[in-house]
N, C-alpha and C positions, 0 to 999 in steps of 0.2 A: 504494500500500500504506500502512495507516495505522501498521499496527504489524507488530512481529517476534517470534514464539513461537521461544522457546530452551527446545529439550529436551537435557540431556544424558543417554547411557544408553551403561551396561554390562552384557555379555550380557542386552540384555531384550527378545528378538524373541517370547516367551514374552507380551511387553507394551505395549511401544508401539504393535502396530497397532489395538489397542482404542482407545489414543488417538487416532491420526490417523484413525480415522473417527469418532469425536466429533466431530475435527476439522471436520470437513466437513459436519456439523451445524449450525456456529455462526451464528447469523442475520449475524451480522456476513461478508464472505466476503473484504474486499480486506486481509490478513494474509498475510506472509510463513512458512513453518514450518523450522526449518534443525531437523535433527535431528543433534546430536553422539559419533557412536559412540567410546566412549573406549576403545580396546582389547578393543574384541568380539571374540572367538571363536566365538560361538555359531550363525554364522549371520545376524546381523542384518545385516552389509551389503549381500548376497542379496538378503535380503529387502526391505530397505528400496527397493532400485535398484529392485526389481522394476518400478513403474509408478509415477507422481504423485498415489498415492490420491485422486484426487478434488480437490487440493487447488490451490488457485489460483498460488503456486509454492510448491515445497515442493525440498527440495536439503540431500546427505547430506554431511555433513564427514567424515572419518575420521579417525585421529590415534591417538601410542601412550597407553598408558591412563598420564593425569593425576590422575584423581580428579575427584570431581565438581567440585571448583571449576575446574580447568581446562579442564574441559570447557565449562561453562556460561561462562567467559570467552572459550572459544575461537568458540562462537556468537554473543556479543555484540560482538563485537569483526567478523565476518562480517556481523552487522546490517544491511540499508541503509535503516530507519527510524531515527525520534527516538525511541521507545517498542518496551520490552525486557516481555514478559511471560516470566514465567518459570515453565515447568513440568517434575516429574521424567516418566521414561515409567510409572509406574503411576499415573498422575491420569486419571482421566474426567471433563473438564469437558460440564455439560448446556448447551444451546445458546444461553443468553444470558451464557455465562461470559465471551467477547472484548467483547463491547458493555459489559458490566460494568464491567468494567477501564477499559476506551478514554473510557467515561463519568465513571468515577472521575479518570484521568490529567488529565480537565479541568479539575480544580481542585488537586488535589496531586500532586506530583512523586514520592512513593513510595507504592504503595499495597501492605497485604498482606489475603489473602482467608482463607477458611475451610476447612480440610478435613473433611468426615464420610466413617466408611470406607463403602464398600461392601461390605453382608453378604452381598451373594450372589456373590460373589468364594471359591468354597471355605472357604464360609462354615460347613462340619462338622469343619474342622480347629482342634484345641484350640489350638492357636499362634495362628490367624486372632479365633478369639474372644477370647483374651487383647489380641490386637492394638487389637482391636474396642473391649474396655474402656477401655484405655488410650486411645487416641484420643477417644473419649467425654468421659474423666475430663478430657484435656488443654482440651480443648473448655469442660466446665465452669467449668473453675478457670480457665481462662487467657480464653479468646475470649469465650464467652457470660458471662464474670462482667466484661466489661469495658466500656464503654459505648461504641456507637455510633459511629466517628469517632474514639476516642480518640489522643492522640499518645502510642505504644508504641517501646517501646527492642528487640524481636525483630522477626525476618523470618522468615517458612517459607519459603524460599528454592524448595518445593517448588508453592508460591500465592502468587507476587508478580510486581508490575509496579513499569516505572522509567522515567521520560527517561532517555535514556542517557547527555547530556550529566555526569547526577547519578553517574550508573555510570561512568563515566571517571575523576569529579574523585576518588571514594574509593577507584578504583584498581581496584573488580573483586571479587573474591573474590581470599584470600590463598590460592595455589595450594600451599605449603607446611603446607593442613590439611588434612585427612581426614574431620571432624567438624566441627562447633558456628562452619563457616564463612560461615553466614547470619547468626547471632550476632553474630559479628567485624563482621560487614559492619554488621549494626545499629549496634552500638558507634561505629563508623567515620562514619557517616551521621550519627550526633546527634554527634561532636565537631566535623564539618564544620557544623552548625547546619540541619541539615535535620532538618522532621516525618516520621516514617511512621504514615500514616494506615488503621484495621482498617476495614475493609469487607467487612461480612457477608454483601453481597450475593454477592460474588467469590469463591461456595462451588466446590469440586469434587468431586468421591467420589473417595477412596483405596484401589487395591486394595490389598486386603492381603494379604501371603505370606508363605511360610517356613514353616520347622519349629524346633521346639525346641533340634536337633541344629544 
C-alpha cells in the first residue's frame, strides 16, 4: 500500500458512499481507505460494514463523536502507511486524484489540493447555489489568485496530503476545536519550519448541502 485515505464522517451515509466508489475509480489502486465514523446515528455503520466496496482494503473505525479533528487523528494515527491523504465524506475525487497527491508527496512533505463544488449535487436548492458562489469566490481570491507551487500558510484539511512522520511531529489536529482546525495545523506546520505546497492539480468536487435553516 503506498498511501492511507482518512475520511472522517458524521451522520453522512447520505454521502460517503459516492465517495468510496470514486474511490475505486482511482487509476492508482494499492491505497488503504479507513473511514472514521465519529458518532453516527444515522445508519452509517450498517452501511459502511455492508461489503469492501470495491476497495482494495478498506476498514470502519467507530468511536464516540470527537469532532472532526479527532476523528481525522483517530485514522491517522490507525494508518499503516508513510503518506496520510486526507478527505471529508462529501468530496468526489475524479480518478487521477491519488496519483496526484502520491506524485506531489514526491517532492514535498505537505501538499494541499483544490476544491470546485459540484453543481449537480441539488444543484436547484438556493443554499447549494449560494454554497456554489462562495466556493467559486474562495477559489478566486485564495487558490486560483495564487501561483502554482506557492509556499501557503492554510490547509483545506478537506484536500490534503502529508508524510505522516510531519503529522506526528505537529501533533495532529488540536482535538479541542471544532472549526478553523486545518488553520491551527497550518500555523503549527510553518512554526515547525515546514513548506505546504498548493497543487492544483489535486482538484476534487464538493458536494454541496444544507438549507438555510
Amino acid at each position: 500500500m503506498r498511501a492511507s485515505v482518512v475520511i472522517p464522517s458524521y451522520n453522512g451515509a447520505d454521502k460517503f458512499p459516492k465517495l468510496l466508489e470514486a474511490l475505486t475509480k482511482q487509476s492508482v489502486r494499492d491505497f488503504e481507505t479507513i473511514l472514521v465514523l465519529d458518532g453516527s446515528e444515522d445508519g452509517s455503520a450498517s452501511l459502511a460494514n455492508a461489503n469492501q466496496w470495491g476497495l482494495q482494503r478498506f476498514w470502519v473505525i467507530e468511536q464516540v463523536n470527537k469532532g472532526r479533528s479527532g476523528a481525522r487523528n483517530t485514522g491517522a494515527n490507525a494508518a499503516a502507511t508513510d503518506l496520510l491523504i486526507f478527505v471529508d465524506d462529501d468530496i468526489i475525487p475524479p480518478p487521477d486524484f491519488i496519483a496526484n497527491h502520491l506524485a506531489s508527496l514526491q517532492a514535498h512533505k505537505i501538499v494541499v489540493g483544490i476544491l470546485e463544488p459540484d453543481n449537480n449535487f441539488d444543484a436547484d436548492k438556493e443554499f447549494v447555489a449560494f454554497c456554489s458562489h462562495m466556493n467559486d469566490k474562495w477559489n478566486s481570491e485564495s487558490f486560483y489568485n495564487t501561483d502554482a507551487g506557492a509556499d501557503i500558510t492554510y490547509i483545506t484539511a478537506n484536500n490534503f496530503s502529508i508524510q505522516k512522520t510531519v503529522f506526528d511531529h505537529a501533533g495532529g489536529f488540536d482535538e479541542r476545536l471544532r472549526d478553523a482546525e486545518d488553520f491551527d495545523l497550518a500555523l503549527k506546520l510553518k512554526a515547525l519550519g515546514y513548506e505546504i505546497f498548493l497543487d492544483p492539480t489535486c482538484v476534487a468536487k464538493h458536494m454541496l448541502h444544507g438549507t438555510f435553516a
